[in-house]
C-alpha positions in Angstrom: -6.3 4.5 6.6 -9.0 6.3 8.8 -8.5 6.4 12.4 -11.3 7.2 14.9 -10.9 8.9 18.3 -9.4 7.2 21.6 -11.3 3.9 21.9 -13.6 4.2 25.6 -16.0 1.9 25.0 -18.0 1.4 29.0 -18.4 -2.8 28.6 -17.5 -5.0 31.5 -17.0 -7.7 29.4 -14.3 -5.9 27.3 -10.7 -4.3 28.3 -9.3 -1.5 26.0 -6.5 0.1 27.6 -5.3 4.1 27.7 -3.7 5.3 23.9 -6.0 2.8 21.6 -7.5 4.6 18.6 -10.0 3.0 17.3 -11.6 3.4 13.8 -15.5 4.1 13.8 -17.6 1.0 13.1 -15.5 -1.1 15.0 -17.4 -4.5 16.3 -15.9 -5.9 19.5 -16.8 -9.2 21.0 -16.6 -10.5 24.8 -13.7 -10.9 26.4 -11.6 -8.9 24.2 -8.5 -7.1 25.3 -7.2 -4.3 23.2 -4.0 -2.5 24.0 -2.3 -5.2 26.2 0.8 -3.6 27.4 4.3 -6.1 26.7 6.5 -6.7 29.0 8.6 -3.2 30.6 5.9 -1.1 28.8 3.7 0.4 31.4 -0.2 0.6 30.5 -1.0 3.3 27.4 2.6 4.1 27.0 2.5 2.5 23.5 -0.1 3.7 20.8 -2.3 1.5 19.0 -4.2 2.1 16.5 -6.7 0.1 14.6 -8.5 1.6 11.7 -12.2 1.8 10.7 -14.8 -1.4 10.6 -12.5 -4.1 12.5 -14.0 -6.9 13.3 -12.5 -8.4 16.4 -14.2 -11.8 17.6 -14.3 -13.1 21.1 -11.2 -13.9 23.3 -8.8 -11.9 21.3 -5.8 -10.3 22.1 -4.2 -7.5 20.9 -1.0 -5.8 22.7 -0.1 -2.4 22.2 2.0 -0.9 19.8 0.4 -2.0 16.9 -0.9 0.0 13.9 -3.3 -2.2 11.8 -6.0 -0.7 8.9 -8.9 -0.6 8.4 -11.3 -4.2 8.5 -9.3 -6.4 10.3 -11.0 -9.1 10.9 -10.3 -11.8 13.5 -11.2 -15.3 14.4 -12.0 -16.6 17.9 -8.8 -16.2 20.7 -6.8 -14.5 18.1 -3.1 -13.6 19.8 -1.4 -10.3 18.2 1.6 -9.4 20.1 3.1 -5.9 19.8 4.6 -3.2 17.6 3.2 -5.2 14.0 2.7 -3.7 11.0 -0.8 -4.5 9.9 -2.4 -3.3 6.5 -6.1 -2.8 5.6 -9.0 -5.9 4.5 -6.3 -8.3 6.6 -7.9 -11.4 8.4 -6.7 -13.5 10.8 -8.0 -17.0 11.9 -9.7 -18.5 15.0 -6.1 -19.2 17.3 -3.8 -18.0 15.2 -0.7 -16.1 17.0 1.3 -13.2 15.1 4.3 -12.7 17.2 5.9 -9.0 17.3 7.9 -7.1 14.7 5.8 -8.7 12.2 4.6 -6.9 8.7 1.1 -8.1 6.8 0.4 -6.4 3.8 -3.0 -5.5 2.7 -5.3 -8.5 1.7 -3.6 -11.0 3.8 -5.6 -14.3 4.3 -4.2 -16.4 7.8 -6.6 -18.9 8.5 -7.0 -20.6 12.0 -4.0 -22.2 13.9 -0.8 -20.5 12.4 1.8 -19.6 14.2 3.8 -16.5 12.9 6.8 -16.1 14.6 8.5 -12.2 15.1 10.7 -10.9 12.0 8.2 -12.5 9.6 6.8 -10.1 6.5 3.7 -11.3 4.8 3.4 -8.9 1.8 0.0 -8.3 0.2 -2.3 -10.4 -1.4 -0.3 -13.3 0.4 -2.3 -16.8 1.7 -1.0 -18.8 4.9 -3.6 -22.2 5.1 -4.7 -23.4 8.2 -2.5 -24.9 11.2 0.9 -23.9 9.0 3.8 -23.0 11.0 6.5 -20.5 10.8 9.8 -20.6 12.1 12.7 -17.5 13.0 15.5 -19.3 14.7 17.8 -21.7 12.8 19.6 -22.9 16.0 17.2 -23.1 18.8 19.1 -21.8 22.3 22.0 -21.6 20.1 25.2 -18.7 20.6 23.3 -15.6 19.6 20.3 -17.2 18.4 18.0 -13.9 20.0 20.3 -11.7 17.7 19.8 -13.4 14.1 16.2 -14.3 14.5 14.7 -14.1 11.1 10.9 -15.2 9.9 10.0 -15.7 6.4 9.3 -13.5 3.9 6.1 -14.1 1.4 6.1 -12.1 -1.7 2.5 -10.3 -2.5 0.1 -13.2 -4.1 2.4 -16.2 -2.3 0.2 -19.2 -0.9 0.9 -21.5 2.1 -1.3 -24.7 1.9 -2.2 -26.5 5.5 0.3 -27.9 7.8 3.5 -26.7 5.9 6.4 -25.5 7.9 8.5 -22.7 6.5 11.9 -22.2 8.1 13.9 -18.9 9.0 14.5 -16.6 6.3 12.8 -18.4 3.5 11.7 -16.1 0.6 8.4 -17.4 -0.6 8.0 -15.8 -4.8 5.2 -13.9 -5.9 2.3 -16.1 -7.1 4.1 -19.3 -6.2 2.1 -22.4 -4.3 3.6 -24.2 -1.5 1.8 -28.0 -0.8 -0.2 -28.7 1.8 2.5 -30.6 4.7 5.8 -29.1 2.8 8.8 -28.7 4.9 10.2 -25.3 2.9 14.0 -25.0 3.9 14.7 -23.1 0.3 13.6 -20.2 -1.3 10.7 -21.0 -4.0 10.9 -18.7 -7.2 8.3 -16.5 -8.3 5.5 -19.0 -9.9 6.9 -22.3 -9.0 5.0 -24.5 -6.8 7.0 -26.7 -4.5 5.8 -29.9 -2.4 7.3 -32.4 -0.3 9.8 -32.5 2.5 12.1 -31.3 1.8 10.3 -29.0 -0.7 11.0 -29.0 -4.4 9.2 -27.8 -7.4 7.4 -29.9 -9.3 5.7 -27.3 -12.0 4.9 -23.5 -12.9 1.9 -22.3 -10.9 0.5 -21.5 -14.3 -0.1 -24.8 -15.4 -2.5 -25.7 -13.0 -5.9 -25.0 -14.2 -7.0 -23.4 -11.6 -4.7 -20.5 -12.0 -4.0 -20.5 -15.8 -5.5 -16.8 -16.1 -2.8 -15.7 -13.5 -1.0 -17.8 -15.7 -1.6 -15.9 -18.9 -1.2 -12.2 -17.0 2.2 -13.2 -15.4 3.6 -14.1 -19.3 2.1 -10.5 -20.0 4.1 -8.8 -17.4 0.7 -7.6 -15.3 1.2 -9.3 -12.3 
């Protein structure tokens, strides 16, 4: 990572708050607000940091207390909420939200409209399609539910096709493929690609055509 020097960019249109470093090359549209202080934080108490040649599209929001790499890139009215750790060449689509405490490796894909809820880890190389939804609590309002929250965890190269819902705690396989509208309430195995609701597998990732050099390199050992 490569930082620049304490962002002080004089646009009316933009807010970037006191303690936000941001890389050189950094494109910012309107209405962006950088450094948004959470809740019993006061304004520039928490660092941010965003690395070299982010791209960060109109309407966005990011809260302080983050440390991202270098070319982020968001969508439109992009919603990152505090103290995430964010790798380099990640990208995150028009209205998507990344709630706090969250970890994306480098390479991440989200496309537009997912919801990623806090304790999540998205580990690099990993794919979330548009509009799915993440989930941390397993009993909603329940006794201690705010002490056992738990998102998902996607191992590097794991893909998330549109609409799925992935529930608290799930472990998502290297490599493996979860259908488009899946309901995942299991863990999926490295490779295996699951559909339905509930999910269940239905074949090796390698037999779909598509992916059969992956296919050939996972049989190998390389990946």
């Amino acid at each position: 990572m490569a930082f620049g020097r304490v962002a002080s960019m004089d646009r009316p249109d933009i807010q970037i708050y006191a303690n936000v470093i941001l890389g050189e090359g950094a494109i910012i549209g309107q209405w962006v607000i950088v450094g948004e202080p959470p809740s019993g934080a006061a304004p520039g108490e928490l660092r941010t940091v965003i690395g070299a040649n982010a791209i960060i599209r109109s309407h966005s929001v990011i809260y302080a207390g983050n440390l991202i790499g270098q070319n982020l890139q968001t969508g439109h009215g992009v919603l990152v909420r505090e103290r995430n750790e964010i790798g380099d060449d990640v990208s995150i689509g028009t209205h998507s939200i990344i709630e706090r405490h969250v970890k994306l490796g480098d390479g991440v894909r989200i496309h537009s409209n997912v919801f990623i809820p806090e304790y999540s880890t998205i580990e690099a190389g990993a794919w979330v399609g548009p509009s799915a939804v993440f989930t941390n609590a397993v009993y909603p309002l329940g006794r201690d539910a705010k002490k056992t929250l738990k998102g998902p965890h996607l191992l590097p190269g794991a893909k998330i096709g549109a609409n799925a819902t992935v529930l608290p705690g799930v472990v998502i396989g290297r490599n493996a493929l979860v259908g488009a509208g899946a309901v995942v309430v299991h863990d999926v195995p490295d490779g295996k690609v699951v559909t339905g609701n509930p999910a269940r597998i239905i074949k090796d990732v390698a037999e779909i055509d598509a992916y059969e050099v992956l296919g050939q390199l996972e049989r190998r050992g390389e990946v």
